[in-house]
TITI-780122 format. One record per residue (C-alpha): residue number from 1; residue in three letters; x negated, y negated, z. Coordinates in Angstrom, 1 decimal, padded with zeros to 4 digits, always signed. Layout:
N
<pt NUM,Ala,<X,Y,Z>>
...
***
This chain:
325
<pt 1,Unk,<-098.3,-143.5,+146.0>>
<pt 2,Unk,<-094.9,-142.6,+145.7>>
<pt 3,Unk,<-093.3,-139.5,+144.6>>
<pt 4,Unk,<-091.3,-141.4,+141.9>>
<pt 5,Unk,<-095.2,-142.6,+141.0>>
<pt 6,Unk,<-096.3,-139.3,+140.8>>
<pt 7,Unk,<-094.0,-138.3,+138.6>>
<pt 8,Unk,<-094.4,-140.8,+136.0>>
<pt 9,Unk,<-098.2,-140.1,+136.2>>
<pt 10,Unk,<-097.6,-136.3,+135.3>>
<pt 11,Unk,<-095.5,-136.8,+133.1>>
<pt 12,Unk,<-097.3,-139.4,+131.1>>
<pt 13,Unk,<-100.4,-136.9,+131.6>>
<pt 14,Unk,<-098.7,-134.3,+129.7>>
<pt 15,Unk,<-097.1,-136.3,+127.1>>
<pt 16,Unk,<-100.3,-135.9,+124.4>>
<pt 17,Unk,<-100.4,-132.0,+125.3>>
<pt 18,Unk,<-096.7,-132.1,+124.3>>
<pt 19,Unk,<-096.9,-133.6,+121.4>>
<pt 20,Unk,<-100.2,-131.4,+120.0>>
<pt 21,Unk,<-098.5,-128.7,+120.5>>
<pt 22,Unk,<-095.2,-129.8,+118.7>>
<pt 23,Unk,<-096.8,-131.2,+116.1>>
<pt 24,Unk,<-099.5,-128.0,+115.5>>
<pt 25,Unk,<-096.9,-126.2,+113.6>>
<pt 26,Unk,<-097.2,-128.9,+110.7>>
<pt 27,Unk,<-100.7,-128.4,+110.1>>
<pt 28,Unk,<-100.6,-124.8,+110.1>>
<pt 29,Unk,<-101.1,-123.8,+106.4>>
<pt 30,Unk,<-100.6,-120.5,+104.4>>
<pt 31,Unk,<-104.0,-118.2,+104.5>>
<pt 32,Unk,<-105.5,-115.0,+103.5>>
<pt 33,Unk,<-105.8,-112.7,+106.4>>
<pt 34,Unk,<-109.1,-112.0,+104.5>>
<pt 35,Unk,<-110.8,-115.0,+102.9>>
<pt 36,Unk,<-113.7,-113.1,+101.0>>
<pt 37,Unk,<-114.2,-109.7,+099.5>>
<pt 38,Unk,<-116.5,-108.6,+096.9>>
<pt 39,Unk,<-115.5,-108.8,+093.0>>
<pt 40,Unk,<-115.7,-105.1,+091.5>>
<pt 41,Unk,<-113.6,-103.7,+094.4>>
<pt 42,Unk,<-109.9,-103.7,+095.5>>
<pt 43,Unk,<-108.3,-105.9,+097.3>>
<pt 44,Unk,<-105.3,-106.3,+099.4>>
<pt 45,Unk,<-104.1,-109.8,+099.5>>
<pt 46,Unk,<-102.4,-110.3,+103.2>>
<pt 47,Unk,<-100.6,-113.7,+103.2>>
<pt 48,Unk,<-100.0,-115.3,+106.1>>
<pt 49,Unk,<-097.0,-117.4,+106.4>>
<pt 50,Unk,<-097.3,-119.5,+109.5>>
<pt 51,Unk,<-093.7,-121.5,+109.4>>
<pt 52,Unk,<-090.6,-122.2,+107.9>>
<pt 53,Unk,<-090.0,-126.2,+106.6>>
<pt 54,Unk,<-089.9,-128.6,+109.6>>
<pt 55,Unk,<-086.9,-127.1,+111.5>>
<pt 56,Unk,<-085.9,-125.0,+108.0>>
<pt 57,Unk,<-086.2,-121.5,+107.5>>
<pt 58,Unk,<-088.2,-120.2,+104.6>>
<pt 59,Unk,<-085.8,-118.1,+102.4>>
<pt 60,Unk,<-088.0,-117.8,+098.9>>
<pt 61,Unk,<-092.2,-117.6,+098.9>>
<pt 62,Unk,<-093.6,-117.9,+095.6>>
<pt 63,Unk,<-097.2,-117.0,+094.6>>
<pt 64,Unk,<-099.0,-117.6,+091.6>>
<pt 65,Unk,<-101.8,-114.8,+091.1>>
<pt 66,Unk,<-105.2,-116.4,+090.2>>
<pt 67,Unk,<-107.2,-115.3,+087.4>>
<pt 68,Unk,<-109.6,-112.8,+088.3>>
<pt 69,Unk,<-106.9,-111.0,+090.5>>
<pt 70,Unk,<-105.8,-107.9,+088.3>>
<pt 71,Unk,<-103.9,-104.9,+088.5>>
<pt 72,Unk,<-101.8,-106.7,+091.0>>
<pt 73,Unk,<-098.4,-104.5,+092.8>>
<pt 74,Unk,<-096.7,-106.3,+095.7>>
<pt 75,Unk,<-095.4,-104.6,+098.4>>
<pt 76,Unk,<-091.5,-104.8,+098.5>>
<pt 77,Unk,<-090.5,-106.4,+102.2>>
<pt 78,Unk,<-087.2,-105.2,+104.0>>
<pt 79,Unk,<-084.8,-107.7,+103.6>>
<pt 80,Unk,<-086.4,-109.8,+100.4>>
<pt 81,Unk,<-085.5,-109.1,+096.8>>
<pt 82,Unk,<-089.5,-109.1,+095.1>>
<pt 83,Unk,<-089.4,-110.0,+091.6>>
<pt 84,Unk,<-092.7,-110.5,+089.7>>
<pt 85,Unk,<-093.4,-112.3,+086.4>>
<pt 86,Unk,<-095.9,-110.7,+083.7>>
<pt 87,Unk,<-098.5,-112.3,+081.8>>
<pt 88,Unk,<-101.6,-112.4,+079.6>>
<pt 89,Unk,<-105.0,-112.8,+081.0>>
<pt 90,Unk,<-107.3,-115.4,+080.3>>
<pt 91,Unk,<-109.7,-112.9,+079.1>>
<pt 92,Unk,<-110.3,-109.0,+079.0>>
<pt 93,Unk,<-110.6,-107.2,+082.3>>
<pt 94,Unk,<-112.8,-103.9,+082.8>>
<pt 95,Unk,<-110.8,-101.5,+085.0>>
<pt 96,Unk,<-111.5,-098.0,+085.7>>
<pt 97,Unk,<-112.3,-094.8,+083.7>>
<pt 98,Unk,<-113.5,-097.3,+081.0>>
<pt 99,Unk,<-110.2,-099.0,+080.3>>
<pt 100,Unk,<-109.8,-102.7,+080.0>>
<pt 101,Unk,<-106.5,-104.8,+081.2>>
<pt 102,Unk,<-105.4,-108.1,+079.1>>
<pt 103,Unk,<-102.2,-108.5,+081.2>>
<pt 104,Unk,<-100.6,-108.2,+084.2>>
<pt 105,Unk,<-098.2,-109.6,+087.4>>
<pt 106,Unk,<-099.2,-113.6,+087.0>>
<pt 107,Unk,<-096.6,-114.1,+089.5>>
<pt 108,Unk,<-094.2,-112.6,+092.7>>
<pt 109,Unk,<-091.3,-114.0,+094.5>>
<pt 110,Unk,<-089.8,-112.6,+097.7>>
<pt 111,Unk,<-086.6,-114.4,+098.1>>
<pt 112,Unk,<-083.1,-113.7,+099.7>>
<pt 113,Unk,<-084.5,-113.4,+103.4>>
<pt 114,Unk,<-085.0,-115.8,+106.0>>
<pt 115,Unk,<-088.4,-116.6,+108.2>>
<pt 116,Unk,<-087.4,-119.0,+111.1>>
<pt 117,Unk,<-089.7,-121.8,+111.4>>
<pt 118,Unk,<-090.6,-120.8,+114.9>>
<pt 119,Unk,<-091.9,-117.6,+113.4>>
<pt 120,Unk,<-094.4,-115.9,+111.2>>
<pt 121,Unk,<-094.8,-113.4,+108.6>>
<pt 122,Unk,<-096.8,-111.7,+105.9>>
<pt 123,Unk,<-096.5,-111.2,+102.4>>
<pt 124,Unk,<-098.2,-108.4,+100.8>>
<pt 125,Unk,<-100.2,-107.6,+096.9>>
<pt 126,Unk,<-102.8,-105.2,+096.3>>
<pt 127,Unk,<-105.3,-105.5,+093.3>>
<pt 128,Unk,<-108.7,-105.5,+092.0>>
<pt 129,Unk,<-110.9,-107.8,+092.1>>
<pt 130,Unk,<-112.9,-108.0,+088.6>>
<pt 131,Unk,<-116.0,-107.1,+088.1>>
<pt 132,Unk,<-116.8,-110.0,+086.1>>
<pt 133,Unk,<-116.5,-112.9,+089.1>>
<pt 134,Unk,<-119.7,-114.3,+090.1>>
<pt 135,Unk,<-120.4,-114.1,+094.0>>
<pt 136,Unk,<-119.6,-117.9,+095.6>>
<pt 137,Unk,<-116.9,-117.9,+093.1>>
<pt 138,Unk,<-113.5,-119.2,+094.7>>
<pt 139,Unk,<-110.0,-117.9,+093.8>>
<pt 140,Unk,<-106.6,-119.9,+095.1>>
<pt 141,Unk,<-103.5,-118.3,+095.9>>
<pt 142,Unk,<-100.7,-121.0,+095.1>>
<pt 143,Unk,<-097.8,-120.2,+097.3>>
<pt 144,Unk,<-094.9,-121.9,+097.7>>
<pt 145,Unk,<-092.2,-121.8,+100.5>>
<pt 146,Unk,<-088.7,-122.6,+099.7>>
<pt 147,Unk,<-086.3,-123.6,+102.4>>
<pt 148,Unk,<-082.5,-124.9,+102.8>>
<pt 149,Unk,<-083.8,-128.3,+103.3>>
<pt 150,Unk,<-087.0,-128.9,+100.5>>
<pt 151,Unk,<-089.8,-126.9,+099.8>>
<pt 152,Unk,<-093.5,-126.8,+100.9>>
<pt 153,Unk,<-096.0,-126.5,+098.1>>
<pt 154,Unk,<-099.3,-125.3,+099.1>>
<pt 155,Unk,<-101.2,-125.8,+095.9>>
<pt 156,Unk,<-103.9,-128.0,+096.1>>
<pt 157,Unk,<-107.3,-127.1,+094.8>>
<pt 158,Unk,<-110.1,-129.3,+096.2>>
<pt 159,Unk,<-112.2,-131.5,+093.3>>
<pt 160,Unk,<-116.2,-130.4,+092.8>>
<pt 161,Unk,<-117.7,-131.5,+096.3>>
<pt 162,Unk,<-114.7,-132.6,+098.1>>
<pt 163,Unk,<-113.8,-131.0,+101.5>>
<pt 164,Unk,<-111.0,-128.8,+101.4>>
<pt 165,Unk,<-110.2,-129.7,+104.9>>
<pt 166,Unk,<-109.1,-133.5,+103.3>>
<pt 167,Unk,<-106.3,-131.4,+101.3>>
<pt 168,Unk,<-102.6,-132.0,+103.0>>
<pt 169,Unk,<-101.2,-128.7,+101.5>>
<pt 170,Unk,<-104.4,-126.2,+100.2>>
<pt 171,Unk,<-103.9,-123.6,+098.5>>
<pt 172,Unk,<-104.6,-120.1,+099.6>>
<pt 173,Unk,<-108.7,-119.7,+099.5>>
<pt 174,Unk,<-110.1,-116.3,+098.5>>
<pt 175,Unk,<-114.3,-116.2,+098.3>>
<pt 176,Unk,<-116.2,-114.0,+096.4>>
<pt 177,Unk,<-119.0,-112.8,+098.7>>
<pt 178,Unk,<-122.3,-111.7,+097.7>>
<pt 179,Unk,<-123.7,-108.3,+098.7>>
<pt 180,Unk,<-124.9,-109.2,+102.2>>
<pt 181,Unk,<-121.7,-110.8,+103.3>>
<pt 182,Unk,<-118.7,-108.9,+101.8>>
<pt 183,Unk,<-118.0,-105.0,+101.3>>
<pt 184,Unk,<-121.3,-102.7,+101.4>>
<pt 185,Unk,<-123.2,-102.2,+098.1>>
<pt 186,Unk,<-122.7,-098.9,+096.1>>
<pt 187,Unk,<-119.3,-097.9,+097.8>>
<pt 188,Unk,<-116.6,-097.2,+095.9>>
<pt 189,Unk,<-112.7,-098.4,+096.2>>
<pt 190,Unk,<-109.3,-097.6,+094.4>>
<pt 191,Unk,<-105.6,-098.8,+095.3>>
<pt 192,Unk,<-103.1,-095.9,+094.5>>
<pt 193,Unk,<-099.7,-097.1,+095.1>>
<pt 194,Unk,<-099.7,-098.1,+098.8>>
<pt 195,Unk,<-102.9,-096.4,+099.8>>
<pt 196,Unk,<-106.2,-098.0,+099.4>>
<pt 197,Unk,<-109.0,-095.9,+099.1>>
<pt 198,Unk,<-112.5,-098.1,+100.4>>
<pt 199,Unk,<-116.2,-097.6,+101.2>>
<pt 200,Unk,<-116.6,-094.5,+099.6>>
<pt 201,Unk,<-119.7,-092.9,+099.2>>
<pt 202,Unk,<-122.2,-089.8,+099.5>>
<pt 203,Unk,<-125.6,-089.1,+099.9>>
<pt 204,Unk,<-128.4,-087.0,+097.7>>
<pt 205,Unk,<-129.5,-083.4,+099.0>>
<pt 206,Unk,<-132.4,-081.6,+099.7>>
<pt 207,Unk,<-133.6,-079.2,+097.3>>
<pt 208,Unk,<-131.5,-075.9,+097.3>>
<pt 209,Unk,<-129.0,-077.5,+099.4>>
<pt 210,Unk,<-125.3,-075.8,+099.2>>
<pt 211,Unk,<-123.0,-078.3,+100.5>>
<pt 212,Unk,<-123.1,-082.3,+100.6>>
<pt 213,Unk,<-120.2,-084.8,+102.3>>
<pt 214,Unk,<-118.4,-087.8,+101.5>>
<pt 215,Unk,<-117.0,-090.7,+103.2>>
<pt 216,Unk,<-114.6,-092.9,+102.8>>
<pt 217,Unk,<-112.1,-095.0,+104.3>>
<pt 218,Unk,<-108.4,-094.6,+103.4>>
<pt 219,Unk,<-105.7,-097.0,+104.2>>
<pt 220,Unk,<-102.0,-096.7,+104.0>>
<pt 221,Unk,<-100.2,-100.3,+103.4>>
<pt 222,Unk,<-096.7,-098.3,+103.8>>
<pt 223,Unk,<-093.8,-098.3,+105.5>>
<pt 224,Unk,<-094.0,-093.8,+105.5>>
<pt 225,Unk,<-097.0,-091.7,+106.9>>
<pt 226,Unk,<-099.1,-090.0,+104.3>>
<pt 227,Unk,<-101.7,-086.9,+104.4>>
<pt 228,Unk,<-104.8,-086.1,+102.8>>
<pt 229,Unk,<-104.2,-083.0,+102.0>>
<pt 230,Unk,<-107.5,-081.9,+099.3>>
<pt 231,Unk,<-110.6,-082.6,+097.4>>
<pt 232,Unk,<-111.6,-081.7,+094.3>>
<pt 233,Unk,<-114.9,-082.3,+092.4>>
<pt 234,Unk,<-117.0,-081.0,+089.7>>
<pt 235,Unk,<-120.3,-080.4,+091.7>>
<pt 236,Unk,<-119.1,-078.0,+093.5>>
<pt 237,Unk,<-116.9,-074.9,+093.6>>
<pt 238,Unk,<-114.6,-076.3,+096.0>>
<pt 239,Unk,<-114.0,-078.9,+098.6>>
<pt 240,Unk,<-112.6,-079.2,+101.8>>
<pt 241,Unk,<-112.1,-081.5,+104.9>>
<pt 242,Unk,<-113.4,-081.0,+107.7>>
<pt 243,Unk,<-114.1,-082.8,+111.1>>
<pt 244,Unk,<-117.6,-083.0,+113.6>>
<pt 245,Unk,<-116.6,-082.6,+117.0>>
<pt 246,Unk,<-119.3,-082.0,+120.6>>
<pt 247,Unk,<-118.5,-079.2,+122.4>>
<pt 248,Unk,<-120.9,-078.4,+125.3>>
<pt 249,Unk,<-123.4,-080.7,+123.9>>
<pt 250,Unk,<-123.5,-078.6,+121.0>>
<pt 251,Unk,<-122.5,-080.7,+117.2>>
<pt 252,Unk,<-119.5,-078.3,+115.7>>
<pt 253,Unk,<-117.7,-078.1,+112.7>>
<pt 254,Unk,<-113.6,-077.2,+111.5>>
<pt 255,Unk,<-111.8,-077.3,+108.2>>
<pt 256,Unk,<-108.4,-079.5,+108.5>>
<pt 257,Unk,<-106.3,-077.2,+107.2>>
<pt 258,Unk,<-103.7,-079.4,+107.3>>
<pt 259,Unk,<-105.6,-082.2,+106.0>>
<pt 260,Unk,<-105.6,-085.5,+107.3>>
<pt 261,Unk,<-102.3,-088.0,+108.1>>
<pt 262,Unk,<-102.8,-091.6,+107.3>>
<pt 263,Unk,<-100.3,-093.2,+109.4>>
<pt 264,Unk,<-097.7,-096.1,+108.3>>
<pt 265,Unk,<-099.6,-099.6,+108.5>>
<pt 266,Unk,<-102.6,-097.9,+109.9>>
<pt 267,Unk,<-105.8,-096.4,+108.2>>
<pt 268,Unk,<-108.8,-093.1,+108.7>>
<pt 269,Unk,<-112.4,-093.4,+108.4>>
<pt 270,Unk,<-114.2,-090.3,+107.5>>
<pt 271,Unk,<-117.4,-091.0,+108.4>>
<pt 272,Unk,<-121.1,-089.6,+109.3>>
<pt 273,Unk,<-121.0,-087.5,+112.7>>
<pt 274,Unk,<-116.4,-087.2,+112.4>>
<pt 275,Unk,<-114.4,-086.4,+109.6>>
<pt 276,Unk,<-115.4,-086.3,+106.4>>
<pt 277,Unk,<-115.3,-084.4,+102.9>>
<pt 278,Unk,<-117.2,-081.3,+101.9>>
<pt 279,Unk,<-118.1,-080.3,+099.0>>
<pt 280,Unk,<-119.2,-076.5,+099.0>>
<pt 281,Unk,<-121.4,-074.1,+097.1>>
<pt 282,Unk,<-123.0,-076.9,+095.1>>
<pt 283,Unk,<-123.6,-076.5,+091.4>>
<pt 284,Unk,<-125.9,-079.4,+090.8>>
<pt 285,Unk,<-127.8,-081.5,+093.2>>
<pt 286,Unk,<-126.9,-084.9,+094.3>>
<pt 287,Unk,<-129.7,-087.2,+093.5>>
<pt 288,Unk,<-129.9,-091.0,+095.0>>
<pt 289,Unk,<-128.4,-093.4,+092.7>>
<pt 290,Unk,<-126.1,-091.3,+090.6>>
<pt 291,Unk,<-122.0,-090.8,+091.4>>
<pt 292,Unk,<-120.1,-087.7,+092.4>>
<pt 293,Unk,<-116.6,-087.7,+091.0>>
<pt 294,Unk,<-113.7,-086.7,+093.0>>
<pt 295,Unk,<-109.8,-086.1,+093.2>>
<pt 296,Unk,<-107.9,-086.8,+096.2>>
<pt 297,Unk,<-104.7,-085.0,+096.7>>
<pt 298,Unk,<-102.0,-086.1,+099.0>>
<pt 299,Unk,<-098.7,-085.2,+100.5>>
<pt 300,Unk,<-096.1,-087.9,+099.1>>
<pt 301,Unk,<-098.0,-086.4,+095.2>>
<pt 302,Unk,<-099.9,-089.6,+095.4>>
<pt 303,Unk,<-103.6,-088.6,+093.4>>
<pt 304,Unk,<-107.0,-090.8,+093.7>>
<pt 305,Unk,<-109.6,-090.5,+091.7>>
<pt 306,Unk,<-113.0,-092.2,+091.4>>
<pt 307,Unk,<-117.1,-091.6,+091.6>>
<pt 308,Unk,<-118.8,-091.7,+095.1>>
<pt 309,Unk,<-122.2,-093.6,+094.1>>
<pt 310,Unk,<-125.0,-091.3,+096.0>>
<pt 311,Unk,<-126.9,-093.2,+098.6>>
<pt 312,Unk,<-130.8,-091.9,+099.9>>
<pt 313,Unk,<-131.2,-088.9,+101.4>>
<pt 314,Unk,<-130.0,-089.2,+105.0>>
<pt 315,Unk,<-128.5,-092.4,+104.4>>
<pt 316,Unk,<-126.0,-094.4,+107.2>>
<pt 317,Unk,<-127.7,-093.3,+110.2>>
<pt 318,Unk,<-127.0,-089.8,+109.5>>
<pt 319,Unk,<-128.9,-088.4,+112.6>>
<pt 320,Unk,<-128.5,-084.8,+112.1>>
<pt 321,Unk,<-130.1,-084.4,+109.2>>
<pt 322,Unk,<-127.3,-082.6,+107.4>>
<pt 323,Unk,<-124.1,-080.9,+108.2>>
<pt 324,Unk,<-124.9,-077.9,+110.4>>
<pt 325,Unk,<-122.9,-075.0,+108.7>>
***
């Protein structure tokens, strides 16, 4: 075979590889980074962006909020004005400390940047999902990409028992997961500007007991570093954070003084056996199936507040069998 017949073979070989990869861009379509979470908890809606319009850079992306969605606040994108439209819900919402919402963000915009279509990016809401969406339910996040040169629309919703993998342009598919497959049962979550507070929980004490924990798991969605900085809560005459370290094979305990930084775009996890709240010098117990209330505190004057649901005693693999103090 000649050389000239060797390079037509590899060539033609690599023709179909050329083209699928090409051509893979226009299939890509917009998604959640995270495609099912539990209703009753919050939510932070990452939307994936995967090109511009065939050769056209995206300069406007449009998303329509679905019902179910509430107490939505986008995070604001360098470079983008973000513009959201208000609306009524379909029905009333129960939110936290026993209010209700009947309105809220039905819509955002990012527009006046500029994605290349050879790139990718993500656009950014945080909400709550409603208590009142049954698990398997499904909630689509219309988007819509607007470019020099058209627009992409992905906004189809797939009819009872068709495959949504026969939709062109889907929409943005959110599932509401039951107990066993999304966020653990009795944990408790709150979105405070761009910190989301997640998983939190505690566990019941022994009889006579002076001091119980918390955990929790705080993310910061910013573009600044934050600190937890206190605790407060009713059960107890104060609280503090500390941290569980081994030293010499020995489990040991510390106060953060200085509390604990949540950085930009990153998150903490206080945990069993690391760090963690204290409550101390308990004035009630904590029995298994009731909720501890608590205040966080933090640097930026940011304040959290919501009810750690009390799991059995030595709950989540606690091995030590409490704190050691």
């Amino acid at each position: 075979m000649t050389l000239s017949n060797v390079l037509k073979t590899a060539s033609a070989a690599f023709m179909p590889l050329v083209f699928i990869a090409s051509a893979a861009p226009a299939f890509a379509h917009v998604s959640l980074e995270r495609g099912e979470a539990q209703g009753g908890a919050s939510y932070k809606a990452v939307l994936k962006i995967p090109h511009g319009c065939d050769g056209s850079p995206t300069q406007t992306v449009r998303v329509e909020i679905p019902e179910g969605f509430i107490g939505v606040k986008p995070m604001p994108k360098p470079g983008w004005k973000l513009e959201t439209v208000r609306g009524p819900y379909a029905k009333s919402y129960a939110f936290y400390h026993g209010k209700s919402l009947t309105e809220g963000v039905k819509q955002i915009t990012w527009s006046g940047g500029e994605l290349a279509d050879e790139h990718y990016d993500e656009f950014v809401a945080s909400g709550f999902l409603a208590k009142e969406l049954e698990p398997g339910a499904s909630l689509y996040f219309k988007v819509t990409q607007v470019c020099p040169k058209g627009e992409l629309r992905w906004v189809e919703v797939p009819a009872e028992g068709q495959n949504p993998h026969d939709l062109e342009a889907p929409a943005a598919l959110l599932k509401i997961a039951s107990d066993e497959t999304g966020a653990a049962p009795g944990t408790a979550s709150i979105t405070v500007g761009t910190l989301s507070i997640e998983g939190g929980w505690t566990r019941a004490t022994p009889h006579g007991a002076k001091v119980a924990a918390g955990y929790l798991t705080i993310r910061n969605t910013g573009s600044e570093a934050d600190t937890l900085v206190s605790v407060e809560t009713p059960i107890a005459a104060r609280g503090e954070i500390h941290d569980m370290t081994m030293t010499d094979g020995v489990m040991r305990m510390r106060r953060l003084a200085d509390g604990i930084e949540i950085p930009a775009g990153g998150s903490v996890a206080l945990k069993p056996g690391g760090m963690h709240l204290m409550f101390i010098d308990l004035k009630q117990p904590s029995v298994e199936g009731g909720k501890v209330a608590v205040k966080l505190t933090f640097k930026s004057g940011a304040t959290a507040e919501l009810e750690l649901p009390i799991r059995k005693l030595g709950a989540a693999g606690d091995s030590s069998g409490g704190h050691q103090h």
